[in-house]
C-alpha positions in Angstrom: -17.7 -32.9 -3.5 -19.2 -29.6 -4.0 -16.7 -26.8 -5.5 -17.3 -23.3 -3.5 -15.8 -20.0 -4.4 -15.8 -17.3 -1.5 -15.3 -13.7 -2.5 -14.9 -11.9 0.9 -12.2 -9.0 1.4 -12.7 -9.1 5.3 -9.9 -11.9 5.3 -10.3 -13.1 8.7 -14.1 -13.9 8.5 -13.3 -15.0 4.8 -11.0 -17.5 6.5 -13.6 -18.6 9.2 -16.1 -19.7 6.7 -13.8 -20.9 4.3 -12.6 -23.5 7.3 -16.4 -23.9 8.4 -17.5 -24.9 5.2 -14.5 -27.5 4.5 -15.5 -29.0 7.9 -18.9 -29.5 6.1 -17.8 -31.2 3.3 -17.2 -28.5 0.6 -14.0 -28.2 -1.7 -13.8 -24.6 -0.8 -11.2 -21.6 -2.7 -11.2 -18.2 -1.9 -10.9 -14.5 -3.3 -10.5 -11.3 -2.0 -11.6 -8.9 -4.6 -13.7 -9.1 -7.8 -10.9 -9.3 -10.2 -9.0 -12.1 -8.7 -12.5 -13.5 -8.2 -13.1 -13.6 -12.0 -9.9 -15.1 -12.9 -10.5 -18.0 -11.2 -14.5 -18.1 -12.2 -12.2 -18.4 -15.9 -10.3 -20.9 -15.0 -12.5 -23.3 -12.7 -16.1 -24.2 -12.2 -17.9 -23.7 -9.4 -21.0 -25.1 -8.3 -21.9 -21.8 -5.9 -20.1 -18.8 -5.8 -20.5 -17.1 -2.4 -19.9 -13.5 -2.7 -20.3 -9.7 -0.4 -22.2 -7.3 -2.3 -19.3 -5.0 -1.4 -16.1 -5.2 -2.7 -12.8 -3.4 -2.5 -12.9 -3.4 -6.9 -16.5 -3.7 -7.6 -19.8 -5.1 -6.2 -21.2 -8.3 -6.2 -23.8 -7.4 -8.8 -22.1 -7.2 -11.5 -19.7 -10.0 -10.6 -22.8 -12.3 -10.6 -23.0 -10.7 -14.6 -19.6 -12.3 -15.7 -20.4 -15.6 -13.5 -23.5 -16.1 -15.7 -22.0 -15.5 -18.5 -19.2 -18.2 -17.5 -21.6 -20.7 -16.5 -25.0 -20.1 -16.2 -25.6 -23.8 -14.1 -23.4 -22.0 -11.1 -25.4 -20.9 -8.5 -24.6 -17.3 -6.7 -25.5 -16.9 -3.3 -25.3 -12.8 -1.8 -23.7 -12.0 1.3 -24.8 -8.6 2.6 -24.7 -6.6 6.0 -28.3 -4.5 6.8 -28.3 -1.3 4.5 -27.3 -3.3 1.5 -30.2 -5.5 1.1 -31.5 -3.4 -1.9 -28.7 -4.5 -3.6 -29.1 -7.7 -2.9 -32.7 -7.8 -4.1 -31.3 -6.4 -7.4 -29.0 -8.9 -7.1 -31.5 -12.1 -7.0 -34.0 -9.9 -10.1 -30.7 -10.5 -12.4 -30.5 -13.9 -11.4 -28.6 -14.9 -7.9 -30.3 -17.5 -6.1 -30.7 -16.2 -2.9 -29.3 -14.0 -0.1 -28.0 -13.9 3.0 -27.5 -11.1 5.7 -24.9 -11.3 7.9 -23.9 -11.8 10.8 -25.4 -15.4 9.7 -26.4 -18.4 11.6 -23.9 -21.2 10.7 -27.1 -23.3 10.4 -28.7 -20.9 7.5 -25.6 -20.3 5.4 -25.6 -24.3 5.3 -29.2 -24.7 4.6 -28.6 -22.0 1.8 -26.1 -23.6 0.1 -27.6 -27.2 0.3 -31.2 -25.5 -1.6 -28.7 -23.9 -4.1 -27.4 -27.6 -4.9 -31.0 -28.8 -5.7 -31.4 -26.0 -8.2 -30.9 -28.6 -11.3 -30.7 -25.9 -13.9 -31.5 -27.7 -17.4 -29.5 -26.5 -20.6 -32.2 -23.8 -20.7 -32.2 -19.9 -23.0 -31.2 -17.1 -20.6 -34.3 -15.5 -20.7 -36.3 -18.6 -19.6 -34.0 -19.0 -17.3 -34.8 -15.7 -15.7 -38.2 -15.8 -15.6 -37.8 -18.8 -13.8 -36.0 -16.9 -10.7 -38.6 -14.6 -11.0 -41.4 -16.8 -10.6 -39.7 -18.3 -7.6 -39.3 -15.0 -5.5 -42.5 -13.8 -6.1 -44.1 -17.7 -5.2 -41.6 -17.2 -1.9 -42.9 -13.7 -1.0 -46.3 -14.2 -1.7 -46.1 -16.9 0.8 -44.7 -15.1 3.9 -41.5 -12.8 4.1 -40.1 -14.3 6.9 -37.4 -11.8 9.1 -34.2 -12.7 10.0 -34.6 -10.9 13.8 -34.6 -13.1 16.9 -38.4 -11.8 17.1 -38.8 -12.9 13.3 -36.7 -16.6 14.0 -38.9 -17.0 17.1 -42.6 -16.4 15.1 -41.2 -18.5 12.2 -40.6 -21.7 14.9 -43.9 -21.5 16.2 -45.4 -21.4 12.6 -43.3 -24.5 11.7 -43.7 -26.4 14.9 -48.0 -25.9 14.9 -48.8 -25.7 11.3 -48.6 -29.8 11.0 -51.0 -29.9 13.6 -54.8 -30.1 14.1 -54.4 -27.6 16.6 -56.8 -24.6 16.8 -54.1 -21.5 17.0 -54.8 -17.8 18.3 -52.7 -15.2 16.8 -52.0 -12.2 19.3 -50.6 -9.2 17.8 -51.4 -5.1 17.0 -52.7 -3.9 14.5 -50.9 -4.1 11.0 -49.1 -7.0 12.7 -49.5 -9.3 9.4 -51.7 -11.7 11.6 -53.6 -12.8 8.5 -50.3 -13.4 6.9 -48.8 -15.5 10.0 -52.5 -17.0 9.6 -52.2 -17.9 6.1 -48.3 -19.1 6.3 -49.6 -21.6 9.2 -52.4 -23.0 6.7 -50.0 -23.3 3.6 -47.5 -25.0 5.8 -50.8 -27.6 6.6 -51.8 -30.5 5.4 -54.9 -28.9 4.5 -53.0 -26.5 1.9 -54.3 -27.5 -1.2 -57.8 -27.0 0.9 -59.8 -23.4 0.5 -58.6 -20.7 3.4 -61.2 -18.7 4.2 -60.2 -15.5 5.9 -63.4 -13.5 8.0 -63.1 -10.2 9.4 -65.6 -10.7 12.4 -65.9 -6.9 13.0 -67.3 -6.2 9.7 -70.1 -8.5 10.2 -73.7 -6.8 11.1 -75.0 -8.7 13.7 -78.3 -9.3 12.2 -76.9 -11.1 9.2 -74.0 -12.7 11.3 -75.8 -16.1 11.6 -76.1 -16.3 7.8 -72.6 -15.6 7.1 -71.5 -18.1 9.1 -73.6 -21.3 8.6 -75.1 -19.7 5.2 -79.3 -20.1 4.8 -81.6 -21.6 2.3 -83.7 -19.7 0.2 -87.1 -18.2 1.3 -85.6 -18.7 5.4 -86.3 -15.1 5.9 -86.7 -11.4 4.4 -84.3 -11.2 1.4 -83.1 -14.7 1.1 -83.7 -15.1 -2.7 -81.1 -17.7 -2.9 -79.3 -20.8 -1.0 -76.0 -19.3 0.5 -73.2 -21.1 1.8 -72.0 -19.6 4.5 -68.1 -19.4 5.7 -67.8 -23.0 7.9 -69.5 -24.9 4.5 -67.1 -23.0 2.4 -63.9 -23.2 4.2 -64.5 -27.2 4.7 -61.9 -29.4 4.4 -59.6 -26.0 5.3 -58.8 -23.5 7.3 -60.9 -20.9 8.8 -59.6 -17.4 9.8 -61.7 -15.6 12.2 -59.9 -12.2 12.4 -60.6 -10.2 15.6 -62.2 -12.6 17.0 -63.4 -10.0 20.2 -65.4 -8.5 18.2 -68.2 -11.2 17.8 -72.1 -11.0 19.8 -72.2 -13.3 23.0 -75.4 -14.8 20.8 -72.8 -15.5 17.8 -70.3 -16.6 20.2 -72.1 -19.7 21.8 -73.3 -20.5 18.2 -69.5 -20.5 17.1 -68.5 -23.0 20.0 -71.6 -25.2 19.5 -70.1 -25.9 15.5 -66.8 -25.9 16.5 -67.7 -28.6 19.3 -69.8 -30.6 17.2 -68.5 -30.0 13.8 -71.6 -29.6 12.1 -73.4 -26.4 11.4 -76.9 -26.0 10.3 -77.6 -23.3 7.9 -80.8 -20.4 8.6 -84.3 -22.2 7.7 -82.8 -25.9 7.4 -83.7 -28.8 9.8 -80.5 -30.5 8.0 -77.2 -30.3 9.5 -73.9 -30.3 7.6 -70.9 -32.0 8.9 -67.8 -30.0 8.6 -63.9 -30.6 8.8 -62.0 -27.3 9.2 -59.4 -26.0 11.4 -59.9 -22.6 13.1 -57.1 -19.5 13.2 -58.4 -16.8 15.1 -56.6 -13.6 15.9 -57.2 -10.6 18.2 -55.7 -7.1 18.9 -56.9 -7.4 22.0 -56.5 -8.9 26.1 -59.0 -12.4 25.3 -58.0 -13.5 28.8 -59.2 -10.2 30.0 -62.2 -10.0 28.2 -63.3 -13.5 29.6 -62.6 -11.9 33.1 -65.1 -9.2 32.2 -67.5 -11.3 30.9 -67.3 -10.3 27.6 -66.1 -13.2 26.1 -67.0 -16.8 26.8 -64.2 -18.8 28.5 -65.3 -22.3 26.9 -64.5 -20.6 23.6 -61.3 -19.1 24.2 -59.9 -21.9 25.8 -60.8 -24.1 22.6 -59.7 -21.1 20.5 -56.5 -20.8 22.0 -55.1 -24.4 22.0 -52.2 -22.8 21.2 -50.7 -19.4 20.5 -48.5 -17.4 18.9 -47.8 -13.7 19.5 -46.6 -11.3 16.4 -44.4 -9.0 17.2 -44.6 -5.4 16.4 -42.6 -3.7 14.0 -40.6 -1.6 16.3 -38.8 -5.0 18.2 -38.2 -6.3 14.4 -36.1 -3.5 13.2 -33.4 -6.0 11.7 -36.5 -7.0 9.1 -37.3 -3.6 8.3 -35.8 -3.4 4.7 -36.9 -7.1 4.0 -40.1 -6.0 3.8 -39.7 -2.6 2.2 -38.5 -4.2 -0.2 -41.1 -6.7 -0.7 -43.7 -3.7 -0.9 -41.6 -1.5 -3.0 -42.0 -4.7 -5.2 -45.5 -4.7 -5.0 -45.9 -1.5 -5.6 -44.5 -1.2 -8.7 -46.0 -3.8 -10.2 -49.1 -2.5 -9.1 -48.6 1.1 -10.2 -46.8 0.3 -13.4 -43.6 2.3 -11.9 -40.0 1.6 -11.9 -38.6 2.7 -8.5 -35.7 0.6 -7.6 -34.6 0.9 -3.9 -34.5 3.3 -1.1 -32.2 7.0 -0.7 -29.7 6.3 2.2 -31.6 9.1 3.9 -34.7 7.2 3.6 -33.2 3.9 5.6 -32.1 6.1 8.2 -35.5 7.8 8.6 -36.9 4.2 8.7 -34.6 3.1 11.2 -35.5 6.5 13.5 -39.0 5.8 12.9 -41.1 3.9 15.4 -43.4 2.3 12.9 -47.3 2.6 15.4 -49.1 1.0 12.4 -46.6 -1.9 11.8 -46.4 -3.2 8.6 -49.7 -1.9 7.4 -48.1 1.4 7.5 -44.9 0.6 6.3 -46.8 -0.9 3.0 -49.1 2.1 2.8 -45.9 4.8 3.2 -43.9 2.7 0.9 -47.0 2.7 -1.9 -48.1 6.3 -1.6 -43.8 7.2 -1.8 -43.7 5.0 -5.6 -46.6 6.6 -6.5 -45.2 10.2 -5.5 -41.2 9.1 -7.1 -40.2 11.0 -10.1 -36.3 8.9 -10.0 -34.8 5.6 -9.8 -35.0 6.1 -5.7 -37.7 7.1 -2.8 -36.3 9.6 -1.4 -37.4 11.6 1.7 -39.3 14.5 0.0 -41.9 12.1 -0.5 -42.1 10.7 2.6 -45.1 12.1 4.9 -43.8 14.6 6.8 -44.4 12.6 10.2 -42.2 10.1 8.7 -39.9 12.1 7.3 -39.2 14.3 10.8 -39.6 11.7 13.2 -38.1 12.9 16.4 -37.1 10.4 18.2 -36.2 6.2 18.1 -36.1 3.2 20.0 -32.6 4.3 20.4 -33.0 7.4 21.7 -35.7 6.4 24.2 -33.5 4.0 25.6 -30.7 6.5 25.4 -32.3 8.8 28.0 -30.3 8.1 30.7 -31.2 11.2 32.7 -34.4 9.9 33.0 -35.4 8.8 36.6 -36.7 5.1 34.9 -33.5 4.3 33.6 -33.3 1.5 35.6 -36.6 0.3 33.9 -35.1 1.1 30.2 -32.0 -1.3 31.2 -34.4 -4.3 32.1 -36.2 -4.1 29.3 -33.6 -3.9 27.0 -31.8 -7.1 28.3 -35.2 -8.6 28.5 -35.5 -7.7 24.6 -32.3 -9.1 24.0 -32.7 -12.5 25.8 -30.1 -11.4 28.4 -27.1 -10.5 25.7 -25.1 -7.6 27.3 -23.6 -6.8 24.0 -27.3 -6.4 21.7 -28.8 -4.6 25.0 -25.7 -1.9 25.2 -26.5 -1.5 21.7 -30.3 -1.3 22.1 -29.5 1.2 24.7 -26.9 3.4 22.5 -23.9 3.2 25.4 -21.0 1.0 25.5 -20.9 -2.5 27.4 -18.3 -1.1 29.9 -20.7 1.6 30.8 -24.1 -0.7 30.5 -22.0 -3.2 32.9 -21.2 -0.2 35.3 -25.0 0.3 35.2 -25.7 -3.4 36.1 -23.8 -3.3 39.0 -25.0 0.1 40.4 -28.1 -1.1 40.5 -27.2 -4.5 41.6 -28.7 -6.7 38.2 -27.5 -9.9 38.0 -27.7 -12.3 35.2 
């Protein structure tokens, strides 16, 4: 049986888990502050400690210092509420295993702790054994940061549940969505992962050349072609394929695109030899496919075997719970980047991200967060560096919603429980009232659920 300490001074939810986890199979103690929390780390050993970040005597991070120096083979897992995740990343750079935000899912705590067991942590130097954390964050991040928002759990089933597949997918999302990311997570998550994943960006294609790109040509085939070049179907075989916005491709390229995909085989400019191919295709568009089709700007045969099936990114704005997550991640990048040493965000700064409503997604999250290391002179980011449109952002989700003068109220309040998956309690809070007065609402305009 596996030995769990729980530091936690909220007793009630300390006690929760504490039963919760028993029920699982854990031998399970408890403390409520740091200092009884090292006294028993002194006495016993634990195969996990589970700790806030927040304590009434000290934090987390530097609890995890006199656990290591314990027993370096016990694992620490951080338990932190939304405005504390820089600590937490802080936490897992000096060597916790991993973190979670609460409130939790019952199911992620467990799958935590059970990844924390496989850890076999070999009688290893310190320092090694640090590097090897390192290494693992950075492998997870480069990966995908995956959000811990009901938008965020939503995308991440979809990836999981096609990504086996042989399924052709169509990523739908704005701009700076990360649909090459969702792209490449889907392909990595493959059987075809240790295969090449060729990402094209189908608007920066001339169209005179597009043909070559694709299917690639053989020397002398026409004007400039001083060389045999494989084009992107040959060089992505065996793999994936990422046609990114996918719209923007000719009618001539488009019936071209369908015939290869049809027939898997491609023939490259000037050959009379054709070249079977095995790949599988990820396109993604900014853009209303469907409507395009309608319009005749786009073929229907192609998006229909396009868009076998298809997963929408959310923007930014309905992922607010993931903001910091990937902040985080960029203020990571970033510094290694830059060669800086900025270590987290200014409380003013979170707050200005949260007011924020974030038109460029996480393209312009990354590039605020890269110019603001590059601009820090401290430890922190802190809002004289911000761009002033950031920085003076007048108004938030919240606010819009909180508008209840406005004659489209009723409109706000639908939307909001639509956003929430019909929760009363997360829409009243989307909409910055209390549920007594959201539920006087609801029955004023007669909205049953």
């Amino acid at each position: 049986m596996s030995k769990l300490l729980i530091v936690e001074d909220d007793v009630a939810f300390c006690t929760m888990l504490k039963t919760f986890l028993q029920k699982k199979g854990y031998e399970v103690s408890t403390s409520f502050s740091g200092s009884e929390a090292v006294l028993q780390i002194q006495e016993h050993t634990f195969d996990i400690v589970l700790t806030d970040v927040r304590l009434p005597d000290r934090d987390g991070i530097t609890l995890l210092d006199d656990i290591r120096a314990k027993n370096p083979k016990t694992q620490v897992v951080i338990m932190t509420g939304y405005a504390e995740i820089n600590m937490a990343v802080s936490a897992i750079k000096q060597g916790a295993f991993d973190y979670v935000s609460k409130p939790f899912n019952p199911d992620k705590i467990l799958q935590i702790l059970e990844n924390a067991l496989k850890v076999k942590d070999v009688s290893q130097p310190v320092k090694k054994e640090s590097s090897k954390k390192e290494e693992v964050v950075v492998s997870q991040n480069n990966s995908f940061v995956k959000g811990v928002s009901d938008a965020s759990k939503k995308l991440n089933e979809y990836v999981a549940l096609v990504a086996p597949t042989r399924m052709s997918v169509l990523v739908i999302g704005d701009s700076g969505t990360g649909k090459e990311y969702v792209a490449s997570s889907i392909h990595k998550a493959s059987k075809r992962a240790d295969k090449p994943f060729v990402p094209v960006d189908c608007g920066a294609i001339p169209k005179e050349i597009a043909s070559s790109e694709f299917f690639g040509h053989i020397k002398g085939s026409f004007t400039g072609a001083v060389n045999d070049k494989v084009g992107h179907f040959e060089a992505a075989n065996g793999g994936t394929l990422f046609l990114d916005e996918i719209g923007n491709l000719s009618y001539e390229l488009q019936v071209q695109l369908l015939r290869a995909l049809q027939e898997r085989k491609i023939k490259p400019v000037g050959s009379n030899k054709e070249i079977e191919v095995d790949i599988r295709v990820i396109a993604a568009t900014n853009e209303d496919l469907s409507n395009a089709v309608k319009e005749g700007e786009f073929r229907e045969d192609l998006y229909h075997r396009l868009n076998e099936f298809s997963i929408k990114v959310p923007p930014l704005k309905d992922r607010i719970e993931d903001l910091m997550l990937f902040a985080n991640y960029f203020l990571e990048e970033s510094n290694i980047e830059l060669d800086k040493h900025v270590v987290g965000f200014a409380d003013e700064v979170l707050d200005t991200f949260k007011k924020y409503d974030w038109p460029g997604n996480l393209r312009e999250l990354k590039n605020i967060v890269k110019r603001s290391v590059l601009l820090s002179q401290n430890d922190m980011i802190t809002l004289d560096v911000l761009p002033n449109d950031v920085a003076y952002a007048s108004h938030n989700a919240k606010q819009t919603y909180g508008l209840f003068k406005n004659q489209n109220e009723q409109e706000l309040i639908l939307d909001a429980l639509e956003k929430a998956n019909g929760n009363k309690a997360k829409a009243a809070r989307m909409l910055d009232i209390d549920r007594k007065t959201l539920y006087n609402k609801l029955k004023q305009y007669d909205i049953s659920l």
